[in-house]
Structure formats: C-alpha cells, structure tokens
Residue, then its C-alpha position, 0 to 999 in steps of 0.5 A: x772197335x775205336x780206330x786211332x786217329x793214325x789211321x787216316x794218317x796212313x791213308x793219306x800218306x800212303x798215296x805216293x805222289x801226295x807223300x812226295x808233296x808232303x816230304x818236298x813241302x816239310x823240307x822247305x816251303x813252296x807253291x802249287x807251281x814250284x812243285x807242279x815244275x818240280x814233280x811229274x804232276x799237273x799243277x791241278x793235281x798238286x793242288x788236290x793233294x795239297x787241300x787234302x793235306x791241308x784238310x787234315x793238318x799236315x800243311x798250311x798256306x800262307x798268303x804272300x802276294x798272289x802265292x799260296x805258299x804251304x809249310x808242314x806243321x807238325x801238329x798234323x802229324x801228332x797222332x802218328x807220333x802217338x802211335x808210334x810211341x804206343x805200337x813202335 
C-alpha cells in the first residue's frame, strides 16, 4: 500500500504546540525567541519544532544579522493540498 505524501504532513502538524509555531510563523515571520516569549515553550523547544518544520518544507530561515528568522512557504505544504483536491 503506497502512502501519500500528506501523510507525514498530518503527523507533524498534528503535534499542538509545533502547529501553533507554524500558524504564528505563516502569519507573519519571526525569531526562535519572538515565539519562545510569545508561546508557553522554552526557547529550545521552539527551536526543535522549527527544525522539524524546517526538515519537511513548511518554514525557511533567513539570516539577518545575528536573527534566524523563519517564514512559511507554501511548497511545504503542496502535498496536503494534493489531497485535499483528490479526498476533500
């Protein structure tokens, strides 16, 4: 049985607390600390949820200065879309 490439999606999206960084950073771009004084979650914490969403194409970094400071992109979540279309 092939699984679709969604699949993943659902499980690192379904952790509460890495969707809540994912919703924050689509909504407007920010640091490991903006969302570490933002959230109830160490800074550390933050930043393992960002390298996950990093890993599989939800967010990117870009360097300014001595901030890493991470966006959504969209392409990440393409094979949910394709789902969605094919199941929804």
């Amino acid at each position: 049985m092939n699984r679709h490439p969604a699949i993943p999606l659902f499980r690192i999206l379904g952790v509460p607390v890495r969707l809540v960084v994912f919703q924050r950073v689509a909504r407007r771009p920010s640091t490991a600390s903006l969302l570490a004084k933002e959230l109830p979650v160490s800074r550390s914490a933050i930043v393992q949820h960002l390298t996950v969403l990093r890993r599989h194409g939800l967010v990117e970094p870009r360097t300014e200065g001595r901030d890493r400071i991470y966006r959504a992109t969209p392409r990440g979540l393409a094979p949910l879309r394709e789902w969605l279309e094919r199941y929804g």
